[in-house]
C-alpha angles and dihedrals in degrees: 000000000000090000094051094049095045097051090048095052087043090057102050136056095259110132103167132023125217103184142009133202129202100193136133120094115342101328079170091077088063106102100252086248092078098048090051080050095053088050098045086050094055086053092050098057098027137352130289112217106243085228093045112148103234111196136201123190106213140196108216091231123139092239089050090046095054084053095057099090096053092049083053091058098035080064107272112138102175150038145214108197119200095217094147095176140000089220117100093206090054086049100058089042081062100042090235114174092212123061126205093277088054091044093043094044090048083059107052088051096046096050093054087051098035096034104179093014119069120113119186119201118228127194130207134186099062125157116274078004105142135205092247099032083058098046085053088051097052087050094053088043097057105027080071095054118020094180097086155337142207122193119209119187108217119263125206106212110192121246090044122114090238088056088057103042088049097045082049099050099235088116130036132218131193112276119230097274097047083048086056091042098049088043091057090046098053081054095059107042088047083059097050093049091046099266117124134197110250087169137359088273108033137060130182143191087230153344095272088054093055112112100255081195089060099046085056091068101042076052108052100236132145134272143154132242133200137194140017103001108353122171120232133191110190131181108203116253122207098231115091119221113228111274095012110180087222104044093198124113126206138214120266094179093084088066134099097241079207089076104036090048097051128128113296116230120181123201119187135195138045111344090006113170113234122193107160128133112257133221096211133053108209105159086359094138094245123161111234085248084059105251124124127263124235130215123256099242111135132228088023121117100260082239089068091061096052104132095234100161135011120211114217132195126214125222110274103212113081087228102047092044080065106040087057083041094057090039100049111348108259133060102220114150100180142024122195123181123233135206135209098269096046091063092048095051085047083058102042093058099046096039097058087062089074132078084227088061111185124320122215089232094058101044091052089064086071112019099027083155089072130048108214085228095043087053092041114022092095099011089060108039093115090064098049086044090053082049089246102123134037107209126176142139089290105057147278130298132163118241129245093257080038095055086061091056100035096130104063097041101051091062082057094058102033078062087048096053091042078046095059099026085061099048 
């Protein structure tokens, strides 16, 4: 994992590092010593932000809380506890290995040693789970732990015993009104207890105990992931790493310096999300002459299909990530190039889930072309009519009654930016 990440930061233009993530699966399993060895080899390649928010997902298990006290001296300075509901019944429909005494005792540790930055997850949805039982359930949760929130609605993977209890009817689940209506709910009661909605999934006391990781990625910016499966967003660097298997070098002066030189994130364990800059340009789409290539999508400018940004995928399975890792150090599977409207349509969507919405600033980094207000203004009337959308000058944000039904409107407005960026 080291390797990987070190080869990855030495190979883009990252220079300092302002938060890390150790999510995917159960990091906490990993003995405290690891993660001291990922940090220090992030410090040894680039710089660690002093402030940096340093996260640990965590599983509310008596082993994991009598851990907590190591991680916090390894460097971590703050959780994510996977409480999902403080109903033991919930709990066993959900085969989780902690019950509300574990969850509630992993709290109240974490929030002496993380004081200001614990956020507990919550889950709604669940089978024989009420309006009112789970309105119950997101005041005990949070009475415990004002700092964050983040709310999960529940999904059935195939293959699991849930999903066949539930295809075969033996057990019932919420229909899509009661899930509306318990996701309103949970709104609402968060409000009225001090908690209020940043973004559609996640509510916080204050500004300070918002996720600074999680605002990266409603903002586009870049980060770097490591390990199984791991995302990654990369925008191509001039400067060629030794024995690169390309040996081509692209051009970085097309570029908005505004967007290659953003804030770096890392995020580290299985299905882990990367966006860094990278050094080299293996598979950048890059013409031997060292210009870009451009996709072959007609009636677009030709500006608009300037690749800006791939997006790569890590191997999946533990023991092929590092077998690529050991071979060539990474373990990216599969590169695909991105435009610049496809960046700004990746930004769109997951800056409208936001309360800070998308800012014109921001979206002319990617999609200068294209004012927010030039593409919506008209095309989208209907929806600030509704009272839907908020658009100005400025930029674009959903409103409050909007948030609830973002789903259905985004598809609405990603058709209306293909529409003018094809006139």
């Amino acid at each position: 994992m080291v390797r990987e990440l070190q080869y990855s930061l030495q190979g883009s233009y990252i220079t300092k590092v302002f938060s890390v993530y150790f999510g995917g699966g159960t990091p906490s399993l990993a003995r405290p010593h690891l993660i001291q060895k990922v940090l220090r080899g992030i410090q040894d390649v680039c710089d660690l932000d002093e402030g940096a928010e340093v996260t640990l997902e965590v599983n509310p298990t008596p082993s994991q809380t009598n851990k907590l006290h190591h991680f916090k001296a390894a460097g971590i300075n703050r959780v994510s506890i996977g409480v999902q509901s403080l109903d033991n019944d919930v709990l066993r429909h959900l085969n989780r290995d902690h019950s509300v005494s574990d969850a509630v005792a992993c709290i109240n540790v974490a929030q002496q040693l993380f004081t200001g930055r614990v956020s507990l997850d919550a889950i709604f949805g669940l089978p024989n789970q009420t309006l009112e039982r789970w309105r119950q359930d997101v005041r005990t949760i949070v009475n415990l732990c004002k700092d964050h929130l983040s709310l999960y609605q529940l999904t059935l993977e195939p293959g699991t015993q849930l999903y066949h209890q539930v295809k075969s009817g033996e057990v019932k689940v919420p229909c899509v009104d009661q899930l509306a209506d318990m996701y309103e709910a949970s709104v609402q009661v968060l409000k009225d207890i001090g908690l209020g909605r940043y973004e559609v999934s996640n509510f916080a006391s204050n500004y300070s105990t918002q996720s600074r990781h999680n605002k990266a990625y409603w903002q586009a910016s870049q980060y770097l992931g490591v390990g199984p499966g791991a995302h990654t967003r990369i925008v191509p660097r001039d400067q060629n790493r030794e024995n690169t298997e390309s040996g081509v070098v692209s051009n970085k002066d097309i570029y908005n310096k505004e967007y290659w030189q953003a804030s770096q994130h890392l995020d580290v364990g299985p299905r882990a999300h990367t966006r860094i800059v990278p050094s080299d340009n293996i598979n950048m789409g890059c013409t031997e002459s060292g210009n870009l290539r451009r996709k072959n999508t007609p009636n677009l400018d030709n500006s608009l299909t300037d690749i800006i940004r791939e997006a790569r995928v890590n191997a999946c399975d533990p023991v092929s990530w590092l077998r690529e890792v050991g071979r060539k150090g990474t373990g990216v599977r599969k590169v695909e190039q991105q435009t610049r409207l496809d960046v700004a349509s990746e930004y769109l969507a997951s800056g409208l889930r936001s309360t800070d919405g998308v800012t014109e600033a921001r979206w002319s980094v990617f999609l200068p072309q294209h004012t927010l207000y030039d593409i919506f203004s008209d095309r989208a009337k209907w929806l600030q009519q509704e009272q839907l959308i908020i658009l100005s000058p400025e930029g674009m944000k959903v409103s409050e009654r909007g948030l609830n039904v973002l789903d259905s409107i985004l598809p609405h407005l990603l058709s209306m930016l293909v529409e003018k960026t094809n006139n």
